[in-house]
PLY file of the C-alpha trace (Angstrom):
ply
format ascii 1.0
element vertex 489
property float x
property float y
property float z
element edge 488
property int vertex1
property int vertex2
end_header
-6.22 -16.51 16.43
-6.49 -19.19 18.88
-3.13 -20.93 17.36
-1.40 -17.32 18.26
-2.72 -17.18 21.92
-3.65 -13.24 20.73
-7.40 -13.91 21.62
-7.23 -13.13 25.21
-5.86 -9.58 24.04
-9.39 -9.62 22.15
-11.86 -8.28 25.18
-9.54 -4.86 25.29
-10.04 -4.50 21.65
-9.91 -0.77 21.28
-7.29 0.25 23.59
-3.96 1.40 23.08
-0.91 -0.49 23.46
1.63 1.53 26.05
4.62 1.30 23.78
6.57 -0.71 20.89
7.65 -3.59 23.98
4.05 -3.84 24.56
3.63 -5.28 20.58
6.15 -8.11 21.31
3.51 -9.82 23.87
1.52 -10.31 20.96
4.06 -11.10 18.41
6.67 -13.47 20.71
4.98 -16.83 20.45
5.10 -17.22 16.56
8.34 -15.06 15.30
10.20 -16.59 13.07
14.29 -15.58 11.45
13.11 -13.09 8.91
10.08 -11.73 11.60
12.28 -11.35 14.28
14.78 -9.21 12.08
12.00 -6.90 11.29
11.23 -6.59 14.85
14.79 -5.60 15.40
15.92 -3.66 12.73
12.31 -2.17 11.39
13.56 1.49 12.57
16.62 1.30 10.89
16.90 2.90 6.85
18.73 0.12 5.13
15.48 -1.87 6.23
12.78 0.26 5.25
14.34 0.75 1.94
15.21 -3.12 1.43
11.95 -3.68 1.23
11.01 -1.98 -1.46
13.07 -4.73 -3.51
12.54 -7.97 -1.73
9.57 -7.60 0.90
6.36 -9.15 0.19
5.50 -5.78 -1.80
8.67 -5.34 -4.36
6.59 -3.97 -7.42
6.38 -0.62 -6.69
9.89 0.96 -6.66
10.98 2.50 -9.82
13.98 4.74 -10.72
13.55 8.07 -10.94
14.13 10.21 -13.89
13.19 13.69 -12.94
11.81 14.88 -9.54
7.73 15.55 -9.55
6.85 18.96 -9.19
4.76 17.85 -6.63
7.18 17.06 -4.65
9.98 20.03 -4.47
12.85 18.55 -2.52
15.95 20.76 -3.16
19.62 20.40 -2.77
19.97 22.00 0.78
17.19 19.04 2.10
19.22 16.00 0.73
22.71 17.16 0.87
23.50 15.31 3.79
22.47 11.81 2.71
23.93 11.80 -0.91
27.71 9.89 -0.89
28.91 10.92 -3.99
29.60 14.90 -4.24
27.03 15.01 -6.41
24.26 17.60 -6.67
20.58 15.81 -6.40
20.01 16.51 -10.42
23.27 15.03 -11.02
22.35 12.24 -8.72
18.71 11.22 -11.13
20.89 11.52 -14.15
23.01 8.46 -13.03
20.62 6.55 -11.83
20.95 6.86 -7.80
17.69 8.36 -6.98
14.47 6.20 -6.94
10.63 6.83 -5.88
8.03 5.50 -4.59
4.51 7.60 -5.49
1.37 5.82 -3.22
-0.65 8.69 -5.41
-3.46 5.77 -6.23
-4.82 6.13 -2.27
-5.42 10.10 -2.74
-9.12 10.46 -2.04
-9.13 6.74 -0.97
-12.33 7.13 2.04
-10.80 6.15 5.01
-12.97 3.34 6.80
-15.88 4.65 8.84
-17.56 1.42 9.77
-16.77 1.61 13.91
-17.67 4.96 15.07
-15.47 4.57 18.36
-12.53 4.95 16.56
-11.63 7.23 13.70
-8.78 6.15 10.93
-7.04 8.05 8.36
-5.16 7.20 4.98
-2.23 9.16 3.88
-1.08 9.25 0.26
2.65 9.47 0.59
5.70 10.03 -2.04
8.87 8.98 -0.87
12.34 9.42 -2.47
15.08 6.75 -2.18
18.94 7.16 -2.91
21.32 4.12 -3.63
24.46 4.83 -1.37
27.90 3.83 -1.79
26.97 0.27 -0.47
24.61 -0.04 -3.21
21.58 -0.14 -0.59
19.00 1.79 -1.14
17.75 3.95 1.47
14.89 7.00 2.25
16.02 10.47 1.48
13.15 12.17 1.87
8.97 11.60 2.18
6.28 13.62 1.90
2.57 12.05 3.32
0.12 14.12 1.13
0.36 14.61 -3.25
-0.31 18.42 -2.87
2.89 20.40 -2.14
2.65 23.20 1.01
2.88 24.49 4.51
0.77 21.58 6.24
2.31 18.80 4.17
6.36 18.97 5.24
8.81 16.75 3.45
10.46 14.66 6.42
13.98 13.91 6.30
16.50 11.62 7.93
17.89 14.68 9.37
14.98 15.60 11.29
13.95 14.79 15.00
14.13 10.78 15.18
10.53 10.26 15.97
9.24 12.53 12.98
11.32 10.75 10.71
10.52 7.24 12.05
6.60 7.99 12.23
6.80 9.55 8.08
8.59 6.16 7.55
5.56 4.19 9.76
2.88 6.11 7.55
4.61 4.98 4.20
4.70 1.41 5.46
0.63 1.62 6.41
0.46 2.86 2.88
2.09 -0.14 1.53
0.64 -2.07 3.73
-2.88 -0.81 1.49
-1.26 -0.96 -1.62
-0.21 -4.65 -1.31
-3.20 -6.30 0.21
-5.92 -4.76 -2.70
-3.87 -4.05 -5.28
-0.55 -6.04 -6.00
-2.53 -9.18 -4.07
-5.84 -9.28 -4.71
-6.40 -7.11 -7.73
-3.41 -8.44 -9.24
-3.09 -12.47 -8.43
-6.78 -13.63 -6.97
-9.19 -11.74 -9.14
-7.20 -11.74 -12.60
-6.31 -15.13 -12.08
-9.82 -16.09 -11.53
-10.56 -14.04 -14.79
-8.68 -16.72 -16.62
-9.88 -19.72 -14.58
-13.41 -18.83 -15.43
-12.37 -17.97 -19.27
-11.05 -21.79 -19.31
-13.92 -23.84 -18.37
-16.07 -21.72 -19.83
-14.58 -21.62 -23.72
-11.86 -24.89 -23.29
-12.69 -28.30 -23.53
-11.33 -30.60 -20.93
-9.59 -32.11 -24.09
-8.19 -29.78 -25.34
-3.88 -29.39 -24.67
-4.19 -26.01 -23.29
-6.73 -26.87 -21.24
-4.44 -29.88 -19.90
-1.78 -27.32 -19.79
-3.57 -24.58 -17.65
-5.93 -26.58 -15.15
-3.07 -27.37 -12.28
-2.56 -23.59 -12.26
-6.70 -22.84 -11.57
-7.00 -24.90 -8.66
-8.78 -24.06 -6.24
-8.74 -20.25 -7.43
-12.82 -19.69 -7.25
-13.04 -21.88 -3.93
-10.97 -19.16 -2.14
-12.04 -16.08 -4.40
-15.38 -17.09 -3.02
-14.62 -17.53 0.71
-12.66 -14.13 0.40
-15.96 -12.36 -1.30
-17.86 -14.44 1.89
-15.65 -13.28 4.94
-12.53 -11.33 3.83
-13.59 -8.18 1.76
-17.65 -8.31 2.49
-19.00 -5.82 4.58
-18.33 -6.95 8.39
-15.62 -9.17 6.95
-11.72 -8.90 8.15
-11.12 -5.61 5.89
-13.84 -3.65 7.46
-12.58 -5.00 11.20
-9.18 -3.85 11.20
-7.96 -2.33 7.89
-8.34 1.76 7.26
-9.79 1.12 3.74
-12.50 -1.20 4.99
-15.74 0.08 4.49
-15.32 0.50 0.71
-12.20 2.15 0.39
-10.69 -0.88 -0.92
-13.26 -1.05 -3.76
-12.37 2.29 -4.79
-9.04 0.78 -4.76
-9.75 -1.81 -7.18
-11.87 0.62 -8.91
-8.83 3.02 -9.81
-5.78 0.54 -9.79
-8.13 -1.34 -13.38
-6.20 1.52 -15.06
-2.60 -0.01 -14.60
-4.07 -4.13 -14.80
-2.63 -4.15 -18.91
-1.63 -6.93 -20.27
2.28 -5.52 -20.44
2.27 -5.05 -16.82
1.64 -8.61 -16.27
4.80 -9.50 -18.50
7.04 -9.80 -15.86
10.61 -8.56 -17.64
8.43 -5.77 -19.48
7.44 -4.41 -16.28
10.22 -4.64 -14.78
11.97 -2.66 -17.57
8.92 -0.08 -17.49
10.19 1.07 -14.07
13.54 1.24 -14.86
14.98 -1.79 -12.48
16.38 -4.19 -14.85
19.84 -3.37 -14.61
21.83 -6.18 -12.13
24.88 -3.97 -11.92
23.26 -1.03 -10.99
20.74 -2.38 -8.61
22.34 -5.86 -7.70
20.37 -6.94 -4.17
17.06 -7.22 -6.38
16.36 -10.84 -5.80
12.44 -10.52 -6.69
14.10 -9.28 -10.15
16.52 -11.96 -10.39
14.31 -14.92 -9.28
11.29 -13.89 -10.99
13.02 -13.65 -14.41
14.72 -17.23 -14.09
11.22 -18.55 -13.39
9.56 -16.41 -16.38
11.98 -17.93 -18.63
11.49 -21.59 -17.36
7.67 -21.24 -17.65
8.02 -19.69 -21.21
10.18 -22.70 -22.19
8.16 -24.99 -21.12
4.86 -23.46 -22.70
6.57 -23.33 -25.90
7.40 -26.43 -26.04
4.33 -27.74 -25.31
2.66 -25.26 -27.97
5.23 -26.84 -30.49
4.10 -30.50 -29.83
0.63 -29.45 -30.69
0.77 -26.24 -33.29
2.69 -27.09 -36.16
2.44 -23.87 -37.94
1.26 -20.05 -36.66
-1.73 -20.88 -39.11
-3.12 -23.63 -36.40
-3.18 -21.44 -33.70
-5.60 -18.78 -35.49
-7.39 -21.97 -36.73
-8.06 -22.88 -33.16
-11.52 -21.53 -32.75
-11.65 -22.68 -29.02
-8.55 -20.75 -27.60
-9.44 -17.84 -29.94
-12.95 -18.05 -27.90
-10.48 -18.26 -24.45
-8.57 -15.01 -25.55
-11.64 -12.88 -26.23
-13.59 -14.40 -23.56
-10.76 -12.90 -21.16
-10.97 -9.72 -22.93
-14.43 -9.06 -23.11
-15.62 -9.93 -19.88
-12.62 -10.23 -17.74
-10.97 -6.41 -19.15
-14.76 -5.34 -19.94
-13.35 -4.76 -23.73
-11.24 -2.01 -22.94
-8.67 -1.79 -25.67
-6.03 0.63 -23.00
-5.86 -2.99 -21.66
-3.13 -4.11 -24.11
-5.25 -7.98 -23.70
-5.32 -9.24 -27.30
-8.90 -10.13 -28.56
-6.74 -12.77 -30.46
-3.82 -14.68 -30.93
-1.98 -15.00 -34.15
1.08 -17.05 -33.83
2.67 -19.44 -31.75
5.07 -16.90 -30.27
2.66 -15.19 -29.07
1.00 -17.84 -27.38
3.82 -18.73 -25.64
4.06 -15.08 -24.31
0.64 -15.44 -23.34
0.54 -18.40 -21.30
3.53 -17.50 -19.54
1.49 -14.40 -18.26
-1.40 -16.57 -17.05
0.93 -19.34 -15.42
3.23 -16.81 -13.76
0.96 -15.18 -12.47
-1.16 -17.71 -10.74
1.92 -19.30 -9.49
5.06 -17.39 -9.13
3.73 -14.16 -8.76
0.73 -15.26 -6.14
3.60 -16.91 -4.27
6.55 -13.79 -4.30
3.70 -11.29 -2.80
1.54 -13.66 -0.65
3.73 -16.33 1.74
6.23 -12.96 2.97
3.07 -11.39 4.69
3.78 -12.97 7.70
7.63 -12.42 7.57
7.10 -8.64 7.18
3.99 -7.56 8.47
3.49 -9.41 11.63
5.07 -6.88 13.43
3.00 -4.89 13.30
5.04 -0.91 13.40
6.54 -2.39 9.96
2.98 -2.86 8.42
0.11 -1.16 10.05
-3.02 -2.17 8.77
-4.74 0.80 10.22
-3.53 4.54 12.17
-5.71 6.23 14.57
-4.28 9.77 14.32
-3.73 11.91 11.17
-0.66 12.56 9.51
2.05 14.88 11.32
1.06 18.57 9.81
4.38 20.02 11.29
7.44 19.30 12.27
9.14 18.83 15.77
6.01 18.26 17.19
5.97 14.28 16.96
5.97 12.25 20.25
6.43 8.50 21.23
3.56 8.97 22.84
1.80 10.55 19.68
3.48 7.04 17.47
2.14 4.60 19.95
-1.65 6.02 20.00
-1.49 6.60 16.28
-0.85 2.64 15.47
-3.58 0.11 15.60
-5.26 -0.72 18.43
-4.82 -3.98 20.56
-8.21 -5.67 18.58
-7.14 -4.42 15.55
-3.83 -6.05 16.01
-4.95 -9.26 16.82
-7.35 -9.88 13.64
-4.29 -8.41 11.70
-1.50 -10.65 13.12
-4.13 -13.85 12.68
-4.46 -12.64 9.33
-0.94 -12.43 7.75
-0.29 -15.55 9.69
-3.38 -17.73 8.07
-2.16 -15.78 4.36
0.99 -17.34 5.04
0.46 -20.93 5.33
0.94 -23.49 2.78
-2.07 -26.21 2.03
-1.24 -29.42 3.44
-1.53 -30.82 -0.27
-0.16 -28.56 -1.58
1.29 -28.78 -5.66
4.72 -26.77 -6.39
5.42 -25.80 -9.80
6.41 -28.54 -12.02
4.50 -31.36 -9.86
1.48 -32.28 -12.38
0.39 -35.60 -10.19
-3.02 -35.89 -11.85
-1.71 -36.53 -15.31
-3.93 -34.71 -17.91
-1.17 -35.50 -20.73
-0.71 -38.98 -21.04
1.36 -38.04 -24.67
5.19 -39.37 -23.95
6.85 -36.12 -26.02
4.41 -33.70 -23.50
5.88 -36.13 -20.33
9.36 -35.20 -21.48
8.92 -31.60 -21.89
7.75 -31.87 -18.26
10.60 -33.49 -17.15
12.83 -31.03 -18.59
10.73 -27.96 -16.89
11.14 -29.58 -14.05
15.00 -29.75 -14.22
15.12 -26.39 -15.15
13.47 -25.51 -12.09
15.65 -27.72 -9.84
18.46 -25.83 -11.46
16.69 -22.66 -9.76
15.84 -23.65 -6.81
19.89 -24.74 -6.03
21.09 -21.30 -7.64
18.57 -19.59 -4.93
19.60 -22.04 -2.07
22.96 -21.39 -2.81
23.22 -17.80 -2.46
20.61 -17.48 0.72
23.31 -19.73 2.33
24.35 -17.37 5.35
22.31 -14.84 4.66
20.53 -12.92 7.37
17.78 -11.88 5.63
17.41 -14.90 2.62
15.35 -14.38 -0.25
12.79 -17.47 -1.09
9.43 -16.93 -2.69
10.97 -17.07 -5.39
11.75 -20.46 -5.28
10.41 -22.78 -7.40
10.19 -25.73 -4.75
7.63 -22.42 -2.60
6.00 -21.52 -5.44
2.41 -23.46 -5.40
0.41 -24.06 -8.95
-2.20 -21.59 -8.36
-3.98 -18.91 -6.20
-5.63 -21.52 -3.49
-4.87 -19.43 -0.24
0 1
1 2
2 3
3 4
4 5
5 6
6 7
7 8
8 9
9 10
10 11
11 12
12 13
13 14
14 15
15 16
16 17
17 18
18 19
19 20
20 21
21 22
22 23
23 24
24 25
25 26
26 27
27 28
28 29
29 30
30 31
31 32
32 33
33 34
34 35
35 36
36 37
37 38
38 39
39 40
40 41
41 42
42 43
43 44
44 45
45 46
46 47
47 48
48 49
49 50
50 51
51 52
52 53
53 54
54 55
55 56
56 57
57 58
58 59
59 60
60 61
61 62
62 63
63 64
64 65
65 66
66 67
67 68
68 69
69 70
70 71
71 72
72 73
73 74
74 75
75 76
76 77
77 78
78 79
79 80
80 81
81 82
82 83
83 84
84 85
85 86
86 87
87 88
88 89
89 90
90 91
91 92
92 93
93 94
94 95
95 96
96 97
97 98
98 99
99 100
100 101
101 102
102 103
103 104
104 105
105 106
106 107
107 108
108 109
109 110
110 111
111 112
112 113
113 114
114 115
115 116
116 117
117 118
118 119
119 120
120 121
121 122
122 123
123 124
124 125
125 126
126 127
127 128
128 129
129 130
130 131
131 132
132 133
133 134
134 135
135 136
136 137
137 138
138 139
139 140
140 141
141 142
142 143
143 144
144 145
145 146
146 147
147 148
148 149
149 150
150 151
151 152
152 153
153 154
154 155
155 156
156 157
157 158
158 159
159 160
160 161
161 162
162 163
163 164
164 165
165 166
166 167
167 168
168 169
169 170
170 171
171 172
172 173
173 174
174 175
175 176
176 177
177 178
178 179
179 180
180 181
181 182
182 183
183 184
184 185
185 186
186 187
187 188
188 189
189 190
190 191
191 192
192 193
193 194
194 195
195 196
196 197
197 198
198 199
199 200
200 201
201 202
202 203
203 204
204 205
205 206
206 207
207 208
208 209
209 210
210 211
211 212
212 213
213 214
214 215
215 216
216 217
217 218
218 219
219 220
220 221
221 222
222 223
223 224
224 225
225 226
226 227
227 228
228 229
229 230
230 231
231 232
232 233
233 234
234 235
235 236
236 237
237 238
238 239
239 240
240 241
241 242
242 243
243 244
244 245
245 246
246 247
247 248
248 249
249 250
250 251
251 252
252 253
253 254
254 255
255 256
256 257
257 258
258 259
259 260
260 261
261 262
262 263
263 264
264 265
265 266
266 267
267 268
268 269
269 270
270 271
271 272
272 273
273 274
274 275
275 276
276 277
277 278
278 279
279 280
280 281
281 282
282 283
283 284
284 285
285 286
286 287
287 288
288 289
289 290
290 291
291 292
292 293
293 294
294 295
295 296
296 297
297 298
298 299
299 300
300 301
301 302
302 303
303 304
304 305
305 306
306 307
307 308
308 309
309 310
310 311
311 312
312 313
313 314
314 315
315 316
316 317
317 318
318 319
319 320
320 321
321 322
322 323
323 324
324 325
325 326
326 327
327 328
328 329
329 330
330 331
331 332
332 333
333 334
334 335
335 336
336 337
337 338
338 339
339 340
340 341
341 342
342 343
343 344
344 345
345 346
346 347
347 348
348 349
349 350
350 351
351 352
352 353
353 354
354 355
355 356
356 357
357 358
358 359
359 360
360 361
361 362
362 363
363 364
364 365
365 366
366 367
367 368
368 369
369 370
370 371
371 372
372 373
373 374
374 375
375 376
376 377
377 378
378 379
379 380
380 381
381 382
382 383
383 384
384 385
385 386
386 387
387 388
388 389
389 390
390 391
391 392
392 393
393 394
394 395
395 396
396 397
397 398
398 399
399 400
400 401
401 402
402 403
403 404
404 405
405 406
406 407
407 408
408 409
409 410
410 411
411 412
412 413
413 414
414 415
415 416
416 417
417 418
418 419
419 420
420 421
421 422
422 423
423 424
424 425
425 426
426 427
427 428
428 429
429 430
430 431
431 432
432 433
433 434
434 435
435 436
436 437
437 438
438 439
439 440
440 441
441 442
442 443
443 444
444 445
445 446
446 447
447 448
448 449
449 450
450 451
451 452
452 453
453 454
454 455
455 456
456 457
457 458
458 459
459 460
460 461
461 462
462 463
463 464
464 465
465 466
466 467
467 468
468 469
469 470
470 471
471 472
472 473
473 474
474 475
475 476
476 477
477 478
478 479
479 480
480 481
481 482
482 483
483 484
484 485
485 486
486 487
487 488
């Protein structure tokens, strides 16, 4: 905080700002290209829907197939945002309506640690259409799951501040979705699930132990310090998030439901939802990117299964990654079959498969929903880590007034901006995907399969740079030359 000049704000800590200028004398001294767009266009549609596809939290979008009942938009609501002459039925059939459902913080305690100030969670739904353009943008949003008087569905059409504060409340809940579940949850603890798995069951002989150990490093270490200072009571959470105070274990707590194994297959899930398609949704770089690096890593692993498994028979011979597999299941998914974790492995395919999961997602996936947090939620309207009022229960009613008092406060702001910024730094030493400088294979066919991973991903990483070139809002966590071995920060 002292590298951001934000602690002399720190004495006023829970005091409002006086309006959205008033966040810029926080946020000035450390924008960057992609943080200073946000600051600019953060009001506007086309930005709140982009990113749902290539912010720092892309996973939740998924196409829509029917409309929830809990949500009972009709015709009359949307008519004036659809493009097509469609009617909004007609519209799901093809493929043009999408949704977002934050239904996991419903009943989420909101925290209660500082009794000065009182904070709220919402537990919005919000329905996106792709336009003409082929951007996809809000059509309408509704902050609570249960349908009625007191819980309106905002529209574009409505009074520009109760649309833009709808649109501020589904970015706080993002905001909560993204830190405990698609970061922590979903990169820092599972990956240390399969760190501790290794040295527990594999030898520091053994080729998949060679294999995996660049991708563990330093995964405990920070697991640790984030148990120590982070998520521990009194740590950052409970200062100046709204689920601090526990609601971000009940979080974790209700989000083990969706941690399967198929989720974690990056194509499958991304199929799941419905988003696979390039031609109908073609600006989905975290799609694009992430399944060129899936395919790299899953190349690479099978290669290096090949050198050392001559038959499918080998690898359910191997009684020391068969103790790896169940290790992770048993005490890392607590044995529950829903899971879809396999208590073993069978054939070298599905090895392959498997270590793909565990390397992606302590490398590529850590890296596409950790080093944006700065670019997208330091400032701070886009992301709030906390509101101080409770959702609008009518509409017409909302204020600028009412926006400014219900964002954080000017403490709250500062551990916030000093956190996304430290999130976002690379180590000094840090080891990109492919670089393997302590040289646990000394085998010459294992050295070229490296080599050749490590032109596919130089491939990548020129496709990427070559269509970010001129782009106003470029697209690189995805990068394989940004995408550090493991979960260290």
């Amino acid at each position: 905080m002292e590298n951001l000049y934000v602690n002399r704000f720190m004495h006023m800590f829970q005091s409002s700002w006086s309006d959205f200028a008033d966040f810029e004398r926080i946020f000035v001294r450390i924008s960057n290209t992609i943080s200073e767009y946000v600051m600019q266009h953060w009001k506007e549609d086309f930005m709140f829907g982009y990113q749902f596809l290539n912010g720092c939290n892309p996973v939740l979008i998924q196409r829509c197939t029917e409309i929830p009942k809990k949500l009972p938009v009709t015709m009359d609501m949307v008519e004036c945002s659809l493009e097509r002459n469609l009617t909004l039925e007609e519209e799901v059939k093809q493929g043009n309506i999408f949704i977002v459902d934050y239904e996991l913080l419903d009943g989420v305690d909101a925290n209660k640690t500082d009794p000065c100030t009182i904070q709220y969670l919402a537990a919005p739904i919000c329905l996106l259409y792709k336009n003409l353009e082929n951007k996809i943008v809000p059509i309408a949003i509704q902050l609570g799951q249960k349908p009625g008087p007191g819980n309106p569905i905002f529209l574009p059409s409505d009074a520009t501040y109760d649309w833009l504060l709808a649109k501020i409340w589904v970015r706080s809940s993002d905001f909560h979705i993204h830190q405990t579940v698609t970061h922590l949850l979903r990169t820092h603890l599972v990956s240390e699930v399969f760190s501790i798995a290794m040295f527990r069951q594999l030898p520091a002989v053994h080729p998949l132990f060679k294999l995996l150990v660049p991708h563990m490093r330093f995964t405990i270490a920070i697991n640790t310090k984030a148990r120590e200072q982070l998520i521990c009571e009194c740590g950052l959470f409970d200062k100046a998030n709204a689920t601090g105070g526990g609601g971000h274990v009940q979080m974790v707590q209700k989000a083990m439901k969706d941690l399967t194994y198929s989720s974690l297959c990056f194509p499958e899930e991304i199929k799941a939802k419905g988003m696979d398609s390039k031609e109908d949704i073609p600006y989905y770089y975290y799609r694009d990117d992430g399944i060129k690096v899936w395919e790299a890593i899953k190349s690479f692993a099978g290669d290096v299964i090949h050198i050392y498994y001559e038959s499918d028979e080998v690898v359910c011979e191997d009684v020391e990654l068969q103790a790896f597999v169940k290790d992770i299941y048993v005490y890392g998914m607590r044995g529950v079959k829903a899971s879809g974790f396999p208590k073993m492995i069978r054939t070298r395919e599905k090895l392959a498969e498997y270590l793909t999961v565990i390397i992606f997602t302590t490398s590529a996936q850590h890296a596409a929903v950790n080093f944006g947090q700065y670019d997208w939620c330091s400032w701070i309207p886009n992301a709030p880590p906390t509101m101080r009022r409770p959702p609008p229960t009518e509409k017409g009613t909302v204020t600028i007034e009412q926006i400014v008092e219900s964002l954080p406060d000017r403490g709250r702001s500062c551990w916030h901006l000093g956190a996304v910024w430290a999130l976002s730094q690379f180590q000094d030493n840090e080891l990109f995907l492919g670089m393997y400088p302590d040289e646990h294979f000394v085998e010459k066919p294992v050295k070229e399969v490296m080599a050749k991973f490590r032109k596919n991903l130089d491939e990548i990483v020129n496709a990427i740079a070559e269509r970010n070139k001129n782009k106003k809002l470029p697209y690189y966590y995805l990068s394989p030359d940004r995408i550090p071995n493991s979960v260290a920060v």
